[in-house]
N, C-alpha and C positions, 0 to 999 in steps of 0.2 A: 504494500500500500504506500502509496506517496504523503508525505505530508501534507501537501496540495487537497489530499483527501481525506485525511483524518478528522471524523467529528470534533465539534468543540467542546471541548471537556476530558476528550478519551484520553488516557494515560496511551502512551506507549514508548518504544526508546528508539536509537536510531540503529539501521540495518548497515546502510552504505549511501557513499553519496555517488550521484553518476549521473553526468553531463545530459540534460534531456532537453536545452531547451538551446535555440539558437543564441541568445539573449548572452550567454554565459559559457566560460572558458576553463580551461583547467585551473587559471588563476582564481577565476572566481569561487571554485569547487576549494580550493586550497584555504582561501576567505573563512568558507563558512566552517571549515575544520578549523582553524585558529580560533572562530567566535567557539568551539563548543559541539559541533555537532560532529560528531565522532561516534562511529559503533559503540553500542552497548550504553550510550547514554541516555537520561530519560527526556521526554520531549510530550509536550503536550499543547495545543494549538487552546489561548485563553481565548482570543475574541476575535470576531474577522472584521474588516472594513466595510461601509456602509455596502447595504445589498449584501452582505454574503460574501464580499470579493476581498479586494486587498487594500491595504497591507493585514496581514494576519499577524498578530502579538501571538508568538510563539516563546515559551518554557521551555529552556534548555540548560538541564543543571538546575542551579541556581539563577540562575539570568534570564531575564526577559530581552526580545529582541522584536524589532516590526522589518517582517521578509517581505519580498513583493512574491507573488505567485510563482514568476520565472525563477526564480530562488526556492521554493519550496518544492516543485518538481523535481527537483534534484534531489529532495532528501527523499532515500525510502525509509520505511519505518513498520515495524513489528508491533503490532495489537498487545499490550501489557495481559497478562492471564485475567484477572477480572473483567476487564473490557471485552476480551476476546468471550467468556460466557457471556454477558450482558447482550453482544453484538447476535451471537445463535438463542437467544432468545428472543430477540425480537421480529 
């Protein structure tokens, strides 16, 4: 799942990052590993920008951060175990 896609609220952590958007480079992929988003960290998307879209205040660590979408596609990300039941329940 992308972070681009994770509900707001859902716990999860991060899988890999990988260049998915033209917008953005390996330097830029290298960025968002400096701010934090690195495998096996947690990450959860707090609030998105008007309508639904961007920027999204994303929890990473301890830090909050506002990603634009082309930034967020790039992160994949892993459903936490509570979320992921919650998620087959509904």
């Amino acid at each position: 799942m992308l972070l681009s896609e994770l509900p707001t609220g859902a716990l999860a952590h991060v899988a890999q990052l990988q260049t998915r958007s033209a917008d953005l480079d390996e330097a830029a992929l290298q960025r968002l590993a400096e701010l934090g988003f690195l495998p096996g960290e947690p990450v959860q998307v707090v609030q998105r920008g008007p309508g639904g879209r961007e920027p999204l205040a994303v929890m990473v660590g301890d830090a909050l951060f506002a990603l634009r979408l082309a930034e967020a596609v790039c992160i994949e990300v892993a459903l936490d175990g509570a979320a992921k039941l919650a998620e087959g329940q509904a």
